[in-house]
GUVEXTOR-66270 format. One line per 2 residues: number of its first residue (from 1); for each residue x, y, z of C-alpha. Coordinates in Angstrom, 2 decimals, always signed. Layout:
N
NUM	X:Y:Z; ... .
END
This chain:
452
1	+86.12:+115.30:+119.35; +88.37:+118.16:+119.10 .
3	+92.11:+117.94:+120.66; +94.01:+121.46:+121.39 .
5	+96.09:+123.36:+123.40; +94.22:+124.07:+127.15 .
7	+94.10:+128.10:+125.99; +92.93:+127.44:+122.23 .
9	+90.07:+129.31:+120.97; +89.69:+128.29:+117.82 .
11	+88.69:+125.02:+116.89; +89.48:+124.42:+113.21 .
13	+90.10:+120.39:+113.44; +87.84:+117.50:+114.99 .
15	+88.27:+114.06:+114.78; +85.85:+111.10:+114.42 .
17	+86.18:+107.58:+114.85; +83.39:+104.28:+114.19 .
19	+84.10:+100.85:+113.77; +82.03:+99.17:+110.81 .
21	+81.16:+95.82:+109.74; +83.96:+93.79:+108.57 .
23	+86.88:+95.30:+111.06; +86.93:+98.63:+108.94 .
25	+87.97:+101.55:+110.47; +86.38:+105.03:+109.77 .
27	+88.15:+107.71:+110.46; +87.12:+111.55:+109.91 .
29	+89.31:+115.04:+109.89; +86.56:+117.48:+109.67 .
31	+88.35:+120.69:+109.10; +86.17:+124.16:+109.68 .
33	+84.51:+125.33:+106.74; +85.63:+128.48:+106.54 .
35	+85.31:+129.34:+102.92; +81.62:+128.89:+103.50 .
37	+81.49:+132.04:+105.32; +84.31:+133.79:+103.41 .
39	+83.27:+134.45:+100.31; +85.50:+135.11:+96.96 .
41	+85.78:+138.98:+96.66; +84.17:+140.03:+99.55 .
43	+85.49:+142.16:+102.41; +86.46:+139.22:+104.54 .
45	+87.98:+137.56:+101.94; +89.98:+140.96:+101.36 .
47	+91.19:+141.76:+104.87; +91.86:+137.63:+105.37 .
49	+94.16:+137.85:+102.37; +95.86:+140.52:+103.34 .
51	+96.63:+138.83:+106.79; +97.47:+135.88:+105.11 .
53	+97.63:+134.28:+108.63; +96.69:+134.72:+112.36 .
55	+99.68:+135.84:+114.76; +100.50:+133.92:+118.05 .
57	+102.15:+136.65:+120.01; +103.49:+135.32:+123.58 .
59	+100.72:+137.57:+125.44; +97.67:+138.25:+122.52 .
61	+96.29:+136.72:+119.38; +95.77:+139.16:+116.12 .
63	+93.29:+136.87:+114.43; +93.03:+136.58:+110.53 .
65	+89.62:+136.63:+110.93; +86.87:+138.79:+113.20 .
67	+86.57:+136.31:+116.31; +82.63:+136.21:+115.39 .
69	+84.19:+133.50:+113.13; +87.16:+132.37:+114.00 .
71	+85.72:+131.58:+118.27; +82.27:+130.82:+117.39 .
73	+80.74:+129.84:+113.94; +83.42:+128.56:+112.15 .
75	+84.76:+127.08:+115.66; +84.51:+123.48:+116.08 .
77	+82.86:+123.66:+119.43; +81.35:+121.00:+121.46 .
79	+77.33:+120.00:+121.23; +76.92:+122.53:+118.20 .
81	+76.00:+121.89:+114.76; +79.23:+123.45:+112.73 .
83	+79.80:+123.05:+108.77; +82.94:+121.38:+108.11 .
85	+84.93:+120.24:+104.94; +85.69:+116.54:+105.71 .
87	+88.66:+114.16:+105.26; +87.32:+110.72:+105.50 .
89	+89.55:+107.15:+105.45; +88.19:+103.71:+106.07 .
91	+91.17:+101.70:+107.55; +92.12:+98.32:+108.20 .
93	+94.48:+97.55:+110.84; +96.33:+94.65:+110.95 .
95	+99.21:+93.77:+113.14; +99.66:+97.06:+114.08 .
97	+99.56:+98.66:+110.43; +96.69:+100.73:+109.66 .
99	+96.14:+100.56:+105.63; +93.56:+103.25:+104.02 .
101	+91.06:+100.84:+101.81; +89.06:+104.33:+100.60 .
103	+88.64:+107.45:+100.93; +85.79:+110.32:+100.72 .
105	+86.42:+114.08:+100.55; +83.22:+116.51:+100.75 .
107	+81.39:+119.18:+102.85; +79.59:+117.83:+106.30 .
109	+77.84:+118.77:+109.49; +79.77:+117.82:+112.47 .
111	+79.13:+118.00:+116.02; +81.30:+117.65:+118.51 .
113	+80.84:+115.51:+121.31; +84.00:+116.49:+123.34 .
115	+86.83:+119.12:+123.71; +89.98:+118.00:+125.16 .
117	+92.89:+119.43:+125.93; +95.58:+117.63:+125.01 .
119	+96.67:+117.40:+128.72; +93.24:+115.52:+129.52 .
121	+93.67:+113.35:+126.34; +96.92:+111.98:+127.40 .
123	+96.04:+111.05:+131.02; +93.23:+109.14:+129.24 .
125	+95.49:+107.09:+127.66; +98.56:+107.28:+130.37 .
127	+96.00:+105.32:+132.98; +94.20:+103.63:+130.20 .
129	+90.61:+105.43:+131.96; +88.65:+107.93:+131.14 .
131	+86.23:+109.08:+128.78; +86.17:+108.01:+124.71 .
133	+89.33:+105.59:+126.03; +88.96:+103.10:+123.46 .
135	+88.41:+105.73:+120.75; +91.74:+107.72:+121.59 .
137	+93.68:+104.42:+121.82; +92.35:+103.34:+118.15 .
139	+93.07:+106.62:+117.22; +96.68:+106.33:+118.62 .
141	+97.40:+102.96:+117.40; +96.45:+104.33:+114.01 .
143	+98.46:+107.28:+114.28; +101.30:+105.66:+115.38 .
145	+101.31:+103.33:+111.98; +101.47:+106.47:+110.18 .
147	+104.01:+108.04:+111.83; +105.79:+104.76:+111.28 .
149	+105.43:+104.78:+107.85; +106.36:+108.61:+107.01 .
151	+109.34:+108.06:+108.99; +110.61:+105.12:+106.85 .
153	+109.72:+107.18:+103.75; +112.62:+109.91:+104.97 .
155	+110.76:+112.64:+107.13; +112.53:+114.75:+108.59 .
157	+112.30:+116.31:+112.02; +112.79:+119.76:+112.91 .
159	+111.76:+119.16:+116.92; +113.42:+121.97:+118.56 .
161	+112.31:+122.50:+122.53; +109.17:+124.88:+122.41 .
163	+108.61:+127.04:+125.41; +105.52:+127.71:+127.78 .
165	+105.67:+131.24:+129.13; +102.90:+131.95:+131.46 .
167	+101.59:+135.03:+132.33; +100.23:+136.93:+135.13 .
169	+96.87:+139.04:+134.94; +98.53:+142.20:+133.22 .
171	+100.99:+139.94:+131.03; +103.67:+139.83:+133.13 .
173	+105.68:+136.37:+132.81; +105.96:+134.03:+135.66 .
175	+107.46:+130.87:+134.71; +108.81:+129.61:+131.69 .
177	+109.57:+126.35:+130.98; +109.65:+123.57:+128.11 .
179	+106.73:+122.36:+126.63; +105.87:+118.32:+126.65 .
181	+105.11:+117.40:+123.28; +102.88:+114.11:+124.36 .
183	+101.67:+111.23:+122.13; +98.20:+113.27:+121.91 .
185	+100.13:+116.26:+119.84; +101.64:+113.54:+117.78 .
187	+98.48:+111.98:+117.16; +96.70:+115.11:+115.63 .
189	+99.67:+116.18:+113.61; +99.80:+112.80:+112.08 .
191	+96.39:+112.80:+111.17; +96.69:+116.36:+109.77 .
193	+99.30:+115.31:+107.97; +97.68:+113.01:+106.20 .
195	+94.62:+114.84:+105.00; +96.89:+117.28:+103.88 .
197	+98.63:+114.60:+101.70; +95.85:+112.51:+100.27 .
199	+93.88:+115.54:+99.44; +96.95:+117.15:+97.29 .
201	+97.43:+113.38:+95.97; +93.70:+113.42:+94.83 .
203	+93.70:+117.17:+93.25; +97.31:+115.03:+91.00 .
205	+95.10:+111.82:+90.45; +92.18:+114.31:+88.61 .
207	+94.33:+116.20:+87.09; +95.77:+113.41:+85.24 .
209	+94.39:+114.71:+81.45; +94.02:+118.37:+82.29 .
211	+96.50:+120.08:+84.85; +94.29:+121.09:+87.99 .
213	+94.57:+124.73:+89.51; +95.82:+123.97:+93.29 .
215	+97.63:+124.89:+96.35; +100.67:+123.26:+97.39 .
217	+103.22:+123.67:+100.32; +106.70:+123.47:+98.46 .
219	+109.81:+122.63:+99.91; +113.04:+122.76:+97.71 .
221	+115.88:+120.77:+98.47; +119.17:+122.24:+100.39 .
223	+121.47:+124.32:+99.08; +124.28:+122.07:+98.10 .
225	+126.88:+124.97:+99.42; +124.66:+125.16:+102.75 .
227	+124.82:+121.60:+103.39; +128.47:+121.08:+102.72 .
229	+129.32:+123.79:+105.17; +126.62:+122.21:+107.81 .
231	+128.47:+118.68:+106.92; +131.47:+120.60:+108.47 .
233	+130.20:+122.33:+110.82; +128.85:+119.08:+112.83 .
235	+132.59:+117.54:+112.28; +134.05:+120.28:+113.89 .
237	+132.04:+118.63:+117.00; +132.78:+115.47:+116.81 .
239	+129.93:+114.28:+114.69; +129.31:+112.79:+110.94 .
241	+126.56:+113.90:+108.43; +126.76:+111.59:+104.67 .
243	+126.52:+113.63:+101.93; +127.72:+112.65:+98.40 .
245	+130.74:+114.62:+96.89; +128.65:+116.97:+95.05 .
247	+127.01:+117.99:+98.56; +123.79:+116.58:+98.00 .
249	+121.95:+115.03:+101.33; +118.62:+112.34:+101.43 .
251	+115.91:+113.55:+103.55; +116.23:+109.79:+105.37 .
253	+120.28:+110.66:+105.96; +119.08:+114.11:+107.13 .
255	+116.30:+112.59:+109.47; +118.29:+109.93:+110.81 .
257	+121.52:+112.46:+111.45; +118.76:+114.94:+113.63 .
259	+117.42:+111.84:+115.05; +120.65:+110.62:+116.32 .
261	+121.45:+114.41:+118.07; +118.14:+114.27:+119.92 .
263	+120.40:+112.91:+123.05; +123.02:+115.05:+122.39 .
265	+123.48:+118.23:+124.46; +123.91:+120.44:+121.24 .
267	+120.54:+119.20:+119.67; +118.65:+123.25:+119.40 .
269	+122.12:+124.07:+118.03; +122.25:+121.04:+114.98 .
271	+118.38:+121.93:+114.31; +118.71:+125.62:+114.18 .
273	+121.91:+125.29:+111.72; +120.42:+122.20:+109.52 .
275	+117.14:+124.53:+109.03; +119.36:+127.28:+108.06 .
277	+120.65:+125.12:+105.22; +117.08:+124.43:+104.19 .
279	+115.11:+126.21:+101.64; +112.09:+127.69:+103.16 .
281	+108.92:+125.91:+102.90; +106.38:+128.54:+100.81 .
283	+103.38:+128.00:+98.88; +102.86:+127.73:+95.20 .
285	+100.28:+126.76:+92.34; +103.61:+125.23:+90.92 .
287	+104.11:+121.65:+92.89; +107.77:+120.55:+92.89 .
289	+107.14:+118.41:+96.34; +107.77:+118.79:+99.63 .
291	+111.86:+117.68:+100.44; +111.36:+118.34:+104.44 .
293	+108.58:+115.80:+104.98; +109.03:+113.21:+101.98 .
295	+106.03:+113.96:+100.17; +105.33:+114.42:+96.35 .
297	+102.29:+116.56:+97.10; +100.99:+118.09:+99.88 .
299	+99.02:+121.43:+100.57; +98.07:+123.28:+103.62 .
301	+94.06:+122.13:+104.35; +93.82:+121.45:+107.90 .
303	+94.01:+125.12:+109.61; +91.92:+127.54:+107.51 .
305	+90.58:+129.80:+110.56; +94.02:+130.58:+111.19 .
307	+95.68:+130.65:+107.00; +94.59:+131.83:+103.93 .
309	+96.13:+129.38:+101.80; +93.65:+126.95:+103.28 .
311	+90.70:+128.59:+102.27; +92.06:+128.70:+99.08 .
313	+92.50:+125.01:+98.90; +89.14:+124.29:+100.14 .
315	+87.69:+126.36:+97.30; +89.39:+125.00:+94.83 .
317	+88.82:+121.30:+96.54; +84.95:+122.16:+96.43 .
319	+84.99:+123.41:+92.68; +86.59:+119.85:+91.62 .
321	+84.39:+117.93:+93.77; +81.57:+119.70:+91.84 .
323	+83.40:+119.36:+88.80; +83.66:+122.93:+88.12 .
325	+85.28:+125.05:+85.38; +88.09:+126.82:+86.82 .
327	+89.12:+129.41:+85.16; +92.78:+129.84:+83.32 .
329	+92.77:+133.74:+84.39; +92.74:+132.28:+88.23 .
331	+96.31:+131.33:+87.95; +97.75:+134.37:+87.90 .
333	+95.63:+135.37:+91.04; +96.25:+132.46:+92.95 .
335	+99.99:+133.04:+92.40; +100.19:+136.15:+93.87 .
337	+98.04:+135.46:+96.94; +100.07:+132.66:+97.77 .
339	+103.22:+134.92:+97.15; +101.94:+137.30:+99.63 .
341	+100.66:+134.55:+102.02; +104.13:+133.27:+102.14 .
343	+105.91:+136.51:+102.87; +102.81:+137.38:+106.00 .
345	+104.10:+134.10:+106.93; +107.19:+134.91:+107.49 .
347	+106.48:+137.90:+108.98; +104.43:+136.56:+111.61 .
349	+107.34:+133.98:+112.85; +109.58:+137.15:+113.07 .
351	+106.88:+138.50:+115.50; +106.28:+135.40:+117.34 .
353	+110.19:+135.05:+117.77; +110.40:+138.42:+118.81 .
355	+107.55:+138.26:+121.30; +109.23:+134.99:+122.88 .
357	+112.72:+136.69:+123.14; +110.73:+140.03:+124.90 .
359	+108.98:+138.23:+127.28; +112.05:+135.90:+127.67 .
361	+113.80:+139.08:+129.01; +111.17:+140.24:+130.60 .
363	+111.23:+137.40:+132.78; +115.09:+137.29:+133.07 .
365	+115.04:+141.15:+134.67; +113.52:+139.96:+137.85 .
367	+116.88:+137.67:+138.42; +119.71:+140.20:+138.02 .
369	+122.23:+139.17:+139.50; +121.67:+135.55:+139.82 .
371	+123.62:+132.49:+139.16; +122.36:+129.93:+136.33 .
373	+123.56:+126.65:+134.65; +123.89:+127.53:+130.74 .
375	+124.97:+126.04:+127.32; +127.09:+127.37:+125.23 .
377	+125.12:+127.91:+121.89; +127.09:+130.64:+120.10 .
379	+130.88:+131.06:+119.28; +132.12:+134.40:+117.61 .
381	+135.32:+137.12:+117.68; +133.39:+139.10:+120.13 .
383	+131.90:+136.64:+122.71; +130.19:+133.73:+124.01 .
385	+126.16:+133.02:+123.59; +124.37:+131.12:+126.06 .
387	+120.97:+129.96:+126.69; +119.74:+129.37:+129.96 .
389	+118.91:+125.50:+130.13; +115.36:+125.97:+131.54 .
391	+113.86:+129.23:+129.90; +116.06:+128.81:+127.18 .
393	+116.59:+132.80:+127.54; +120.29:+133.47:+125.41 .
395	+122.46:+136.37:+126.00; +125.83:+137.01:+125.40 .
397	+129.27:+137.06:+127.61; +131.59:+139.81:+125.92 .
399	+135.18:+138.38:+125.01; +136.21:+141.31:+127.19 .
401	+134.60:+139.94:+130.32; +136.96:+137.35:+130.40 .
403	+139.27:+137.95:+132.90; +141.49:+134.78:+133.45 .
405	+142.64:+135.01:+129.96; +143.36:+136.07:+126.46 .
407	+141.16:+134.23:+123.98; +141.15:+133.40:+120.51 .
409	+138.79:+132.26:+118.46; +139.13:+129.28:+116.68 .
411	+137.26:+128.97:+113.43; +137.45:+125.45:+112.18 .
413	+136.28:+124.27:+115.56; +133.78:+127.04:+116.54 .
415	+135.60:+127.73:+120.25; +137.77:+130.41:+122.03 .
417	+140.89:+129.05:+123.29; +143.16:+130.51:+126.79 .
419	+146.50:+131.47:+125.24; +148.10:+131.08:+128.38 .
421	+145.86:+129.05:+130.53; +144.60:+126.79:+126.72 .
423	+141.13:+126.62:+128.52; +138.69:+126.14:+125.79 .
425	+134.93:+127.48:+125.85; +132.93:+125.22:+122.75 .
427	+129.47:+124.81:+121.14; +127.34:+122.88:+123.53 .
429	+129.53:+122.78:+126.73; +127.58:+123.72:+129.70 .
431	+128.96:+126.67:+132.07; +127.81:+128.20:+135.30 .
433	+126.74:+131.66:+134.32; +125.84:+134.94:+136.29 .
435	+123.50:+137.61:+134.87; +124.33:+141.20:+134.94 .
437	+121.95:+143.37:+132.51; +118.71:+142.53:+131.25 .
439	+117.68:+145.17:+128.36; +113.72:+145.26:+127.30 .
441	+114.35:+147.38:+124.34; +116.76:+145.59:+122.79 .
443	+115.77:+142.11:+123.77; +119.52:+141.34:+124.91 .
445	+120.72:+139.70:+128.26; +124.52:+139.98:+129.52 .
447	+126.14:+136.94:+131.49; +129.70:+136.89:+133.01 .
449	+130.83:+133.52:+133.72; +130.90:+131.63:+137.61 .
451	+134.24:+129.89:+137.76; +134.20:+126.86:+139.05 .
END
């Protein structure tokens, strides 16, 4: 079966399940086999390099492959023989803890006997009825061990509240609101998480005599200056991050800090700052682990309609498996593609943002003059920043527009203070706000605030 968003296209992940004799557990991630198609050199594999990824604007998708592929043979699709490169772990499960007793890693033919949404999943399992119930709930209970486990290992968790903008015929936004991330998402990122693991873990436990070619997804550890200053920054609002005296932080201390601002109202705030004080996670043929997510190794294996880097890593997954020379000279090449991957990568995420934020306006314009409950998400010398609670759409209120008062801006405590009236405006404090300009081209939005 494959799990996805309602308005996916592109099927590049299916999961199986079978009991066997004895209680064991077979579970398969049967990733698209992309590489099959794409071959080294040739002008797909040119123009897919290039792209180094697919783009998710709000309103389009510019594929990194021609949709002949990426929505039809490489696509996962239901009741259709597809070539896949397989993930497959034989569990036990006992007492809720799922334990992998072997794995298998080779190419397959798959076909799919179901496409859910991940909507139609989760009722499933909500009213315990449906189709493939007990399948989804082994899956889950599986799942759910791993999740278990990573978390105890020091994960951390960047869960900031995603958006759903919907969109008329021509594009136009509608509604926007926040997007429920159900047990069903959970479920297929933990299992994608894991064949992105074991197979990095198996390219180290081959390469014991000989250093193996591969492709990792690196994450350094925190600037020590950036966390120290984060470590202050979250005092200054009442709340306590460990770090030792040289500035150093533990992914568990970081997880279970984020963890315990979930409930708080300046959560988006505390994640968007703590992942400013992270390295950015790139790729690399150099493996120094992954700090964000607690792993030694890991690599990027699961998505390889959408990124280059996977079909990369399926290659060079294939070659081993076949026990292949690979060349020396590759490194050098590999290097560089991955360099480039990593900067399209970060170009697309500017795009994506920027396509949110226009669309975010967009919708905004319609409502001129309208009154909204806000949080305060910004403090600077010239103004206030606020996010609208349910589209999360931030613009600014000009220090000038206040009226009632003089204000100052306080820098140890990021908030303006009255000088006459000592009213206070701080990070995550919830206002009444009124919006007065909504500008398309430069993706900004004015408030003035609605005394009480």
């Amino acid at each position: 079966m494959t799990i996805d968003p309602k308005t996916a296209k592109d099927f590049d992940d299916a999961l199986s399940i079978e009991t066997l004799p004895g209680g064991i557990i077979e579970v398969g991630i049967h990733i698209a086999d992309v590489s099959h198609f794409v071959v080294p050199g040739g002008a797909l594999d040119k123009e897919a390099a290039e792209r180094g990824t697919s783009v998710y604007l709000v309103d389009r998708t510019i594929p990194m492959l021609p949709e002949r592929l990426s929505n039809d043979l490489c696509s996962l699709v239901p009741n259709q023989d597809r070539l896949a490169f397989s993930a497959v772990f034989d569990f036990t499960l006992t007492d809720g803890k799922a334990k992998i007793v072997k794995e298998w890693f080779g190419k397959t033919i798959i076909r799919s006997s179901k496409r859910f949404a991940y909507e139609e999943a989760q009722e499933i399992l909500d009213k315990k009825s449906g189709e493939y119930l007990s399948e989804l709930s082994l899956l889950e209970k599986i799942a759910q061990s791993l999740r278990r486990e990573h978390k105890a290992q020091g994960a951390i968790s960047f869960e900031k509240d995603e958006l759903q903008i919907i969109l008329d015929k021509d594009g136009v936004p509608i509604e926007i609101k926040k997007k429920i991330r159900g047990e069903t998402n959970k479920m297929i990122e933990d299992f994608m998480l894991l064949a992105n693991r074991r197979v990095a873990e198996f390219i180290e436990k081959i390469g014991k005599t000989e250093k193996k070619l591969f492709v990792y997804r690196i994450h350094g550890e925190p600037n020590r200056e950036a966390i120290q200053e984060l470590a202050l920054f979250v005092r200054s609002l009442g709340y306590k991050l460990n770090i030792s005296e040289e500035g150093e932080v533990s992914p568990k201390e970081l997880a279970d800090f984020l963890a315990r601002m979930e409930e708080t109202p300046i959560k988006n705030i505390v994640h968007t700052t703590a992942l400013r004080s992270m390295a950015k996670a790139i790729y690399s043929t150099k493996n120094i682990g992954h700090y964000g997510l607690a792993f030694h190794h890991y690599t990027h294996f699961t998505s390889p309609i959408r990124r280059y880097p996977d079909v990369l890593a399926h290659r060079l997954l294939f070659s081993y498996l076949n026990h292949d020379k690979v060349p020396k000279s590759l490194w050098d090449e590999y290097e560089t593609l991955l360099t480039h991957a990593s900067e399209r990568e970060q170009k697309a995420s500017e795009a994506e943002r920027g396509s949110i934020k226009y669309k975010q306006v967009e919708f905004m314009k319609n409502h001129i003059g309208e009154v909204f409950d806000g949080i305060i998400t910004g403090i600077t010398e010239w103004g206030i920043y606020v996010a609208e609670k349910n589209t999360l759409a931030e613009g600014m209120i000009a220090l000038r527009n206040l009226k009632n008062d003089y204000y100052t801006y306080d820098t140890k405590r990021y908030r303006l203070v009255g000088e006459r009236t000592k009213k206070t405006y701080s990070l995550g404090e919830s206002v009444r706000v009124k919006l007065t300009d909504a500008n398309l081209t430069q993706k900004t939005l004015d408030w003035t605030i609605v005394e009480e």
